[in-house]
C-alpha positions in Angstrom: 103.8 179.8 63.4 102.2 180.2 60.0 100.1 177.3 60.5 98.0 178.7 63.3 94.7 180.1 62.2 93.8 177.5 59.2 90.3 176.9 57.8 89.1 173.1 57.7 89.7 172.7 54.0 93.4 174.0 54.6 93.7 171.2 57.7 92.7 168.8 55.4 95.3 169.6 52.2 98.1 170.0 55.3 97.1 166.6 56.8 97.6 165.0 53.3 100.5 166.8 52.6 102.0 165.1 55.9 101.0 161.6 54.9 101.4 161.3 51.5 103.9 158.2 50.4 107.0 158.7 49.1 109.8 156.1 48.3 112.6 156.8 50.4 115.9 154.8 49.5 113.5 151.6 48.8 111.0 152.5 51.7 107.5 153.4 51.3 106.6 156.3 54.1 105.3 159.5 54.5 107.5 162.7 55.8 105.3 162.6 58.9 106.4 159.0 59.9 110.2 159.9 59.2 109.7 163.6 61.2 108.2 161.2 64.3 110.8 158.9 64.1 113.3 161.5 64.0 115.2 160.9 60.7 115.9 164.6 59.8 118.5 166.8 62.4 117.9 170.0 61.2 115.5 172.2 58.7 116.6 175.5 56.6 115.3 178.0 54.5 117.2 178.6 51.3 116.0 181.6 47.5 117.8 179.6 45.5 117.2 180.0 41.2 113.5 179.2 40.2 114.8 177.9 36.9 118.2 175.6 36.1 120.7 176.9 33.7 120.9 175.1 30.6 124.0 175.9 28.8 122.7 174.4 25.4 119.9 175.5 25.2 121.8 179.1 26.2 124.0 178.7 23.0 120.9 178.2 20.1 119.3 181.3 21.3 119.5 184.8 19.5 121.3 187.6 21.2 117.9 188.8 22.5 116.3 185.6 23.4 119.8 185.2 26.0 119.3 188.4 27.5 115.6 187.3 27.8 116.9 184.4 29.7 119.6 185.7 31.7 116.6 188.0 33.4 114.4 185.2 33.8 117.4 183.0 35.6 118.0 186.0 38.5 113.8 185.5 39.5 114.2 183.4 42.5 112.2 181.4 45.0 112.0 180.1 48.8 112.9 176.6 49.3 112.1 174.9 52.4 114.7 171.5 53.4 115.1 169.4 56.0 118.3 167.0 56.6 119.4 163.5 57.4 122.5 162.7 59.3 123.7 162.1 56.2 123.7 166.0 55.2 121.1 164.4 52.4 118.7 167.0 51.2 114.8 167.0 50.4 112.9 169.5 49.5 109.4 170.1 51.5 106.3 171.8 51.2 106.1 175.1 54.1 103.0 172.8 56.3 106.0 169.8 56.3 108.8 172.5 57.4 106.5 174.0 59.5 105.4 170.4 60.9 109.1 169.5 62.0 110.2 173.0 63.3 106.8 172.5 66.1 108.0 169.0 67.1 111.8 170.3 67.6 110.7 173.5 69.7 112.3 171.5 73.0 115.9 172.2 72.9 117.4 169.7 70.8 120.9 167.9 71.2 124.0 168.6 69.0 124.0 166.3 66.5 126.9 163.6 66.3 129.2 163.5 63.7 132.8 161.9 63.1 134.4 165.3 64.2 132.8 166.1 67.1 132.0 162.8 68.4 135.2 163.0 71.4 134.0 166.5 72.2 129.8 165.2 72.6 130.5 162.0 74.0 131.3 162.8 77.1 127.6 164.6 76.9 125.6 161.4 76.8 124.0 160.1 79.0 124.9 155.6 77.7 123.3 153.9 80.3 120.0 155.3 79.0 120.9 154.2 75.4 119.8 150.5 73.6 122.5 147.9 74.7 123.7 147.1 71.8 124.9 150.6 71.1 126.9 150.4 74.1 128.5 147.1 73.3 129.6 148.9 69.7 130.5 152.0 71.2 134.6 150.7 72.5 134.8 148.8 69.0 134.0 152.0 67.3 136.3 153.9 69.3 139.2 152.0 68.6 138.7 152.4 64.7 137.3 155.7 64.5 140.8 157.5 64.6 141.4 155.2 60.8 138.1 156.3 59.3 139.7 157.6 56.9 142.0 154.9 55.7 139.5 152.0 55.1 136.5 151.8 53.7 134.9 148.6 56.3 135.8 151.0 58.7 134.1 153.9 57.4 131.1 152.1 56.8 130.7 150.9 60.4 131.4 153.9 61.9 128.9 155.5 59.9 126.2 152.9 60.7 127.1 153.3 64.6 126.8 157.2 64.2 123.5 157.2 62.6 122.5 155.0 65.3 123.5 157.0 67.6 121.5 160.0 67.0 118.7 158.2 66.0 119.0 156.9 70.0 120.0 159.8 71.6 116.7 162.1 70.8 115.9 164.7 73.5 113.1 163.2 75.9 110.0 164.6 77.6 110.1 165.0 81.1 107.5 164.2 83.1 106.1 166.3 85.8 108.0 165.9 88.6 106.1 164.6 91.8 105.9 167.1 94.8 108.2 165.6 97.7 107.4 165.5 100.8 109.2 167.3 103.6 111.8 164.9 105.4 111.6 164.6 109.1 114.9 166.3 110.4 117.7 163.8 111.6 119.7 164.1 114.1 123.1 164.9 112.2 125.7 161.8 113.0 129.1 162.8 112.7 131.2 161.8 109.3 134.4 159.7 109.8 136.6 161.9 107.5 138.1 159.5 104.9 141.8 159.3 103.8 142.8 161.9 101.2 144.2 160.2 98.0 148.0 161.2 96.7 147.5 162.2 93.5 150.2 160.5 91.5 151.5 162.1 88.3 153.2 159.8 86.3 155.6 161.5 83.4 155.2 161.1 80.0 156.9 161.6 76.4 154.9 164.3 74.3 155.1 163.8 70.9 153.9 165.7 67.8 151.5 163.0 67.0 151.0 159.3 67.4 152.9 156.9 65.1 151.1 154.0 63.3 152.5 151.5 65.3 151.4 153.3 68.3 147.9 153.5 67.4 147.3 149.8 66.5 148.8 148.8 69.6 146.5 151.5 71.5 143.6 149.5 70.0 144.7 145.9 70.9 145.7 147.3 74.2 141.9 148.7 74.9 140.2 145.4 73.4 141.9 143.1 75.6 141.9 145.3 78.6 138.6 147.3 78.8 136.5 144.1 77.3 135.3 140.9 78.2 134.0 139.8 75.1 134.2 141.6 71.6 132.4 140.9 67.8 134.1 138.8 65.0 134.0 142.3 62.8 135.9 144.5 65.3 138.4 141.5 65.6 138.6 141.3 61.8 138.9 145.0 61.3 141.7 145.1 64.1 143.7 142.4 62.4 143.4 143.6 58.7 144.8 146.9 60.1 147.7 145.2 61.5 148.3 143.7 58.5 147.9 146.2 56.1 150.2 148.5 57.9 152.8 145.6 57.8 152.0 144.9 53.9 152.4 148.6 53.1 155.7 149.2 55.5 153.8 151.9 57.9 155.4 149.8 60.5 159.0 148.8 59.7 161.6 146.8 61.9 163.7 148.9 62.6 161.3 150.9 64.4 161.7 152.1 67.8 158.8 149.6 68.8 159.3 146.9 66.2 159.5 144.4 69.0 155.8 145.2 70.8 154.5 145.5 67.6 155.9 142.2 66.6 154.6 140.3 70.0 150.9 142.3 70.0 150.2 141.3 66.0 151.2 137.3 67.2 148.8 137.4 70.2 145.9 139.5 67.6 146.3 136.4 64.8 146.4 133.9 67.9 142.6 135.7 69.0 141.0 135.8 65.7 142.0 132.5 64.9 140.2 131.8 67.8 137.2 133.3 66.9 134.2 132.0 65.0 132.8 133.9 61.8 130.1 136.2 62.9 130.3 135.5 66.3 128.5 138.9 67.6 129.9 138.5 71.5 132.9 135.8 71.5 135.0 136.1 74.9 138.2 137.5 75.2 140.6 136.1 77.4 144.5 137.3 77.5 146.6 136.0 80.1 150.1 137.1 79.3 150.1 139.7 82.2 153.8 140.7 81.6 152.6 141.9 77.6 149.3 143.7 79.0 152.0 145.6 81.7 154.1 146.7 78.6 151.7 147.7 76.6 150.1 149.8 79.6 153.3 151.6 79.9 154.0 152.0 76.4 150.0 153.4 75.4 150.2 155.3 78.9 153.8 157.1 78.4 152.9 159.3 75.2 150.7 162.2 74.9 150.5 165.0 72.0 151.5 168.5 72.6 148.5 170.3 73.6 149.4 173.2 71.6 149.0 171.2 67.9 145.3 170.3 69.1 144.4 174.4 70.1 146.3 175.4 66.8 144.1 172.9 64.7 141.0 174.5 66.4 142.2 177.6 65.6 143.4 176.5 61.7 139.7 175.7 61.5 138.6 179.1 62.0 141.2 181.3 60.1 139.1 182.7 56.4 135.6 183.1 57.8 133.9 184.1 60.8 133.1 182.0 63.2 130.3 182.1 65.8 131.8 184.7 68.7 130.8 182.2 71.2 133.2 179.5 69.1 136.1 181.8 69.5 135.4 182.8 73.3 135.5 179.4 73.7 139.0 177.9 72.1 140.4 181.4 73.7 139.1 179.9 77.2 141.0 176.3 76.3 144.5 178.5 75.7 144.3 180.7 78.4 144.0 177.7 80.7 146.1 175.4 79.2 148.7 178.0 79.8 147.5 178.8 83.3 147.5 175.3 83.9 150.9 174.6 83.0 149.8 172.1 80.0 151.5 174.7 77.7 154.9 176.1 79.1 156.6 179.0 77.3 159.6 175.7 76.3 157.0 174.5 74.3 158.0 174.7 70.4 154.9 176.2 69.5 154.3 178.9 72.5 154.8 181.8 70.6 152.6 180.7 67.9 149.6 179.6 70.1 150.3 183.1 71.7 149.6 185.0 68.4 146.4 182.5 67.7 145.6 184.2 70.9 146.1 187.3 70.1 143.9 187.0 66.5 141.0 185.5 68.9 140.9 188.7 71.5 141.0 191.0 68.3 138.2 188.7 66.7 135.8 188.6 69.5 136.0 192.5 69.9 135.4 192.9 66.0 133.5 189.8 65.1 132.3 191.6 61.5 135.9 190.6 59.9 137.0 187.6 59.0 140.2 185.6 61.1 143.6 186.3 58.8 144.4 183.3 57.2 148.5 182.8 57.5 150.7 180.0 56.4 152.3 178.2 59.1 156.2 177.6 58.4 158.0 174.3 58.0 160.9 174.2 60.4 163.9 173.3 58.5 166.1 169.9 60.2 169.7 170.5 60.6 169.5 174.6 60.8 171.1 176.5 63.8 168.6 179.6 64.7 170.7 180.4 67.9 173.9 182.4 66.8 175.7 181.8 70.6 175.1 178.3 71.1 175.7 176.7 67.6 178.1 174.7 67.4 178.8 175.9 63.8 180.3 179.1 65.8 183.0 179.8 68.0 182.5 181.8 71.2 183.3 185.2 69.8 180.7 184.6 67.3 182.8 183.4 63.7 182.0 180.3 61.8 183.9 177.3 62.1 185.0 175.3 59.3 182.9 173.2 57.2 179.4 175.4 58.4 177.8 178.7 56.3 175.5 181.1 57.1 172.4 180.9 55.6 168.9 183.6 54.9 167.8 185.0 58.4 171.8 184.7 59.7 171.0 180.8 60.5 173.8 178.4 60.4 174.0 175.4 58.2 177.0 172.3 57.9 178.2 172.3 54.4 177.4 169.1 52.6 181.2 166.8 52.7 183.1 168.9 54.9 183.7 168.3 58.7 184.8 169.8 61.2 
């Protein structure tokens, strides 16, 4: 590293570099104390302009003075930042960037974020992690999937996120002791234990999850999964509920009016119950018969596989992702189609197939970008099957009361019937 090799006087002007004070947000501290602690994720090296562009200044000037200026504004310079969580920027001196580049050298963890937090989770390691992070972490997961519709609900997912990463640093390992041979045993034989019938139970797939669905999802895991709960996430569960009612996301004559009806009594019943900043109040739900229904009803829906591989793949169409990326989400179709999660009925088969396709041609060629292609709307009430359309007859000519329309599709004819 450049900071190998330095005279006494430079150790000095580094060492006061690393603990000067600055005010952070309100906070006195030095970028020493906030690399030790571990409040920056990542560092980067940027030439950005050495001077800003000022467009007024620009304008006064004679015709030579703004070519004069327009040359100075090309001369460019190295900046070295480090980040937040936050994506907030500062600006450090090359000893600082230096500094936090040697104390990362150990192989650092993905940093959390909103998007990939159901991908990383399953990566961490909770029962190493401060209790009370646990304790947030189903309250958080019930929200998260509305972090974009409130703002309390953004705001504590955020908190719980920095948190988070702040927790889940990458730790030292200590030497490992050297074990001492084991004795050998006599070897005792194993009662074989009973195989387990794996059960698959069936299931509706859907497109994607309705509002009404995804509050209910929430009560369902607070009342099931939890013993006791905060005042907040009971508060942010019931103003959810009631917004969706207020702003008719949930209407009655929905499908599943009358569970959403029964679940939003019990919800005001609970936080009724509940005292104001109560931090671990106890939940206790009895109606078994409800907690059975809404078991069956959160249980018996899943969304098509193939939207969540085609948004993977959305994200990567107009630029190049890394090769590794692509090999990857190529990996997740192949065996999601191997697997049977995909079947060749599936509406979007032949689509996920050409992603496919893209991906193999990427990954061979990584130097040009992924084609970026609009995905069509399909259009409700249009016949694309000439034989079995009921618009048709058997030797192929249109009934009454139906058209053909662009592509030789088949369409009813607004006020006429069959």
């Amino acid at each position: 590293m450049r900071n190998k090799g330095l005279t006494k006087a430079q150790e000095v002007r580094k060492e006061k570099a690393l603990n000067k004070l600055y005010n952070f947000n309100g906070e006195t501290t030095s970028f020493k104390t906030r690399i030790d602690r571990g409040d920056y994720v990542r560092s980067e090296v940027k030439e950005v302009s050495r001077y800003k562009w000022n467009r007024r200044k620009f304008n006064q000037m004679s015709q030579r003075e703004q070519i004069e200026y327009e040359k100075k504004m090309k001369l460019k310079k190295v900046e070295y930042r480090l980040y937040t969580g936050e994506d907030t920027i500062n600006d450090v001196g090359e000893w600082i960037y230096d500094y936090f580049n040697n104390k990362t050298k150990a192989k650092a963890k993905p940093m959390i974020t909103v998007n990939n937090y159901n991908t990383e989770k399953s990566k961490i390691n909770w029962n190493e992690l401060p209790s009370n992070i646990r304790e947030l972490r189903t309250d958080v997961e019930g929200i998260m999937e509305f972090y974009n519709d409130d703002e309390s609900i953004k705001e504590t997912v955020d908190i719980f996120i920095k948190k988070l990463n702040a927790a889940n640093k990458p730790k030292s390992k200590p030497p490992a002791p050297k074990k001492k041979e084991p004795t050998p045993k006599k070897p005792t034989p194993k009662k074989s234990a009973p195989k387990k019938q794996q059960t698959t139970s069936a299931f509706e797939m859907v497109d994607n999850f309705s509002k009404e669905f995804m509050l209910i999802r929430r009560f369902y895991n607070l009342v099931s999964k939890k013993q006791t709960a905060s005042f907040r996430s009971i508060q942010l569960l019931y103003m959810a509920f009631e917004k969706a009612i207020v702003g008719r996301n949930v209407r009655k004559k929905s499908e599943n009016a009358a569970l959403f009806t029964k679940v939003n009594a019990k919800l005001v019943k609970l936080y009724k119950s509940v005292k104001e900043g109560e931090f671990n109040a106890k939940i206790t739900f009895t109606d078994s018969k409800l907690l059975l229904e809404m078991e069956k009803f959160v249980k018996g829906k899943k969304v098509n596989a193939a939207i969540t591989l085609l948004n993977s793949y959305i994200g990567m169409q107009g630029y190049k992702p890394e090769k590794e990326k692509a090999e990857r989400l190529m990996k997740r179709i192949e065996s999601a189609i191997s697997k049977g999660r995909i079947s060749k009925g599936n509406r979007l088969y032949e689509l996920l197939l050409d992603a496919k396709k893209e991906l193999k041609s990427y990954i061979k060629n990584p130097n040009e970008k992924i084609d970026a292609e609009a995905f069509g709307l399909s259009r409700p009430g249009v016949c694309e099957n000439r034989v079995k359309c009921e618009g048709l007859t058997k030797s192929g000519q249109l009934k009454r009361g139906y058209k053909f329309a662009g592509g030789g599709a088949v369409v009813r004819v607004s006020g006429k019937k069959d």
